[in-house]
Every structure is written in structure tokens, then in C-alpha cells.
C-alpha positions as CSV (number, residue, x, y, z in Angstrom):
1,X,20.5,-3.7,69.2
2,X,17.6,-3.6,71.7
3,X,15.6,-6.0,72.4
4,X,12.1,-5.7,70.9
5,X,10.1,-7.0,73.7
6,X,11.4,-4.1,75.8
7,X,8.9,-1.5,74.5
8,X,9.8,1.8,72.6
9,X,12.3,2.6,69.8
10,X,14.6,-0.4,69.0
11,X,17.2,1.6,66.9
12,X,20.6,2.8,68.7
13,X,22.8,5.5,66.9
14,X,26.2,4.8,66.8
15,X,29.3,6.7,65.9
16,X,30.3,5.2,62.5
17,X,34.1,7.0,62.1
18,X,36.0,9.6,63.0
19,X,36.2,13.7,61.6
20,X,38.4,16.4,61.6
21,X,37.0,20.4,61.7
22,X,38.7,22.8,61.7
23,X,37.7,26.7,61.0
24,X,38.5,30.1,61.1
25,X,36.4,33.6,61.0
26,X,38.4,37.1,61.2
27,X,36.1,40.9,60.7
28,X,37.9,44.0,60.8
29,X,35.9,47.6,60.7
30,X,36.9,50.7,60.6
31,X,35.9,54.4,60.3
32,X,38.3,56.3,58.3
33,X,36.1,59.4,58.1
34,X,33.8,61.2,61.0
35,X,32.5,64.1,61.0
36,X,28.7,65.9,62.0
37,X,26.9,65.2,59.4
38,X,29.3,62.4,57.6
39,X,30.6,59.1,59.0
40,X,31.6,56.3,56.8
41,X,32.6,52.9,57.9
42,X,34.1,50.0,56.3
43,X,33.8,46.4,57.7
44,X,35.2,43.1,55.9
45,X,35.0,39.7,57.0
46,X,36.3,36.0,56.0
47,X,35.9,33.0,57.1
48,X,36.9,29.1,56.4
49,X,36.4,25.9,57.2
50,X,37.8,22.4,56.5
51,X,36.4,19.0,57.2
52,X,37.6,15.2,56.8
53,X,36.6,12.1,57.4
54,X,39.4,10.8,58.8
55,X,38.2,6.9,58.9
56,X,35.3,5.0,59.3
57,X,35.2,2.3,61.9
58,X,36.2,-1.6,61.1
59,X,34.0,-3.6,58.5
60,X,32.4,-0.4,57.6
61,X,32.6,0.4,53.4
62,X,32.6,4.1,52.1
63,X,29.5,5.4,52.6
64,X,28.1,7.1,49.1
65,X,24.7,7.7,47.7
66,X,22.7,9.6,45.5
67,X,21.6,9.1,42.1
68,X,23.0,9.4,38.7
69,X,26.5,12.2,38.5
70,X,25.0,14.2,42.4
71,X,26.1,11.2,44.2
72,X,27.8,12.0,47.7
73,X,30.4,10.2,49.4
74,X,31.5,9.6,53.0
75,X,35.1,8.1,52.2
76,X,37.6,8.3,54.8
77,X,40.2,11.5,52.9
78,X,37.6,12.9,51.5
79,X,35.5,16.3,53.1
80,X,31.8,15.1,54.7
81,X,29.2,14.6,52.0
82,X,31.9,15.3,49.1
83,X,30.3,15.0,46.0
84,X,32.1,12.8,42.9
């Protein structure tokens, strides 16, 4: 923490853990008809992505908030902002 008699902002961020992301995004098109006055294409595309919290640095308690059952949770195993 800064001092406060050193003038401007007196918060510091700090990392708080550690995540894992990973992801993955594949398209395919293709054109299985083309003529003069026809042309018809097909394109498809997926795409995933995983994230985990893999752990949350010493002294430092799960992280969840919200209010009543839309509560989220930053809990080392669990995907960021998981809800419960």
C-alpha cells in the first residue's frame, strides 16, 4: 500500500491467483455449386473455450458474491465467475 501523503491514487492491484485458458476456434467454407447465375456456399464454424482458477494466492478465501441463488464464485477448480 502507498503511502497517502504521496499524492494521487493510494490503491495497488495485485494479482490475487493463478488461471488456466485454453481455447479453440475452427471455420470451414465451401462452394459446392458455381455457375453464372448460381453460386451457393456453405460456411460452419465452432469454437470453445475453458477456463480455471487454478489457485488463489496464500491467506486468500474463495472469492463469491452475489445475492440470493445468482451468487458467483471465484474458487480455485472451479471456471472464473462460476455460478452455484
Amino acid at each position: 500500500m502507498l503511502e497517502p501523503g504521496l499524492g494521487g491514487p493510494t490503491t495497488q492491484f495485485e494479482n490475487l491467483g493463478r488461471v488456466s485458458n485454453k481455447g479453440v476456434e475452427i471455420a470451414g467454407s465451401v462452394t459446392p455449386v458455381r455457375r453464372p447465375n448460381l453460386e451457393i456456399n456453405v460456411n460452419a464454424s465452432a469454437w470453445g473455450n475453458r477456463n480455471r482458477l487454478k489457485e488463489l494466492g496464500p491467506g486468500i478465501s474463495p472469492i463469491i458474491f452475489g445475492l440470493g441463488g445468482a451468487s458467483q464464485r471465484h474458487q480455485p477448480g472451479y471456471a472464473l465467475a462460476a455460478t452455484s
